[in-house]
C-alpha positions in Angstrom: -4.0 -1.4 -7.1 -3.5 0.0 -3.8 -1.6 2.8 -2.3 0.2 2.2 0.5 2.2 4.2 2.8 5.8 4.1 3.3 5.5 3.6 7.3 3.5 0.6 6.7 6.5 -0.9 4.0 9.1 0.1 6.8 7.2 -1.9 9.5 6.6 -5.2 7.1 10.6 -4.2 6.0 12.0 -3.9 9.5 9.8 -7.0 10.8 10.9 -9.3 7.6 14.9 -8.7 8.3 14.5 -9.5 11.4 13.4 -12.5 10.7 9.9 -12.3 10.5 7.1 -12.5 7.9 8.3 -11.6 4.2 5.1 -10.1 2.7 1.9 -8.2 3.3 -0.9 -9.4 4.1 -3.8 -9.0 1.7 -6.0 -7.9 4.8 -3.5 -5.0 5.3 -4.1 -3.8 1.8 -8.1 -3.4 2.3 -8.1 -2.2 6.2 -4.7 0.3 5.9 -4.9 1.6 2.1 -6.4 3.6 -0.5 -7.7 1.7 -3.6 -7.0 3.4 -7.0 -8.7 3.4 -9.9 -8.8 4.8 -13.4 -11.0 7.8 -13.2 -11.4 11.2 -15.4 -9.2 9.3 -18.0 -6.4 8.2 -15.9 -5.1 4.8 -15.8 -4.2 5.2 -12.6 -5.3 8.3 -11.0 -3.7 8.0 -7.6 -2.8 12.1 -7.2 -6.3 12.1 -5.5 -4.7 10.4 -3.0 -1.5 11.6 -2.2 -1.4 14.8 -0.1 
C-alpha cells in the first residue's frame, strides 16, 4: 500500500482526460510515495505519514 499525494493524482487526472495515459505507473509508486505498513498494531498505520 502506498500513499500518494493528491498533486501527483491531479497530474495522472488532468493528463488522462486529456487524452493521455489512464493509470499510474508502478515506477511512480516506488520513486514518488511513502510505503505503509502495519506497525505498533495498526493495519495500516499511514498517520506517520501524513503531516
Amino acid at each position: 500500500m502506498y500513499l500518494l499525494a493528491i498533486k501527483t493524482l491531479e497530474t495522472y487526472w488532468e493528463d488522462a482526460e486529456k487524452g493521455g495515459r489512464k493509470s499510474i505507473p508502478h515506477s511512480t509508486f516506488l520513486m514518488e510515495c511513502d510505503r505503509v505498513k502495519s506497525d505498533k498494531g495498526y493495519v495500516l498505520h499511514y498517520l506517520k505519514h501524513v503531516g
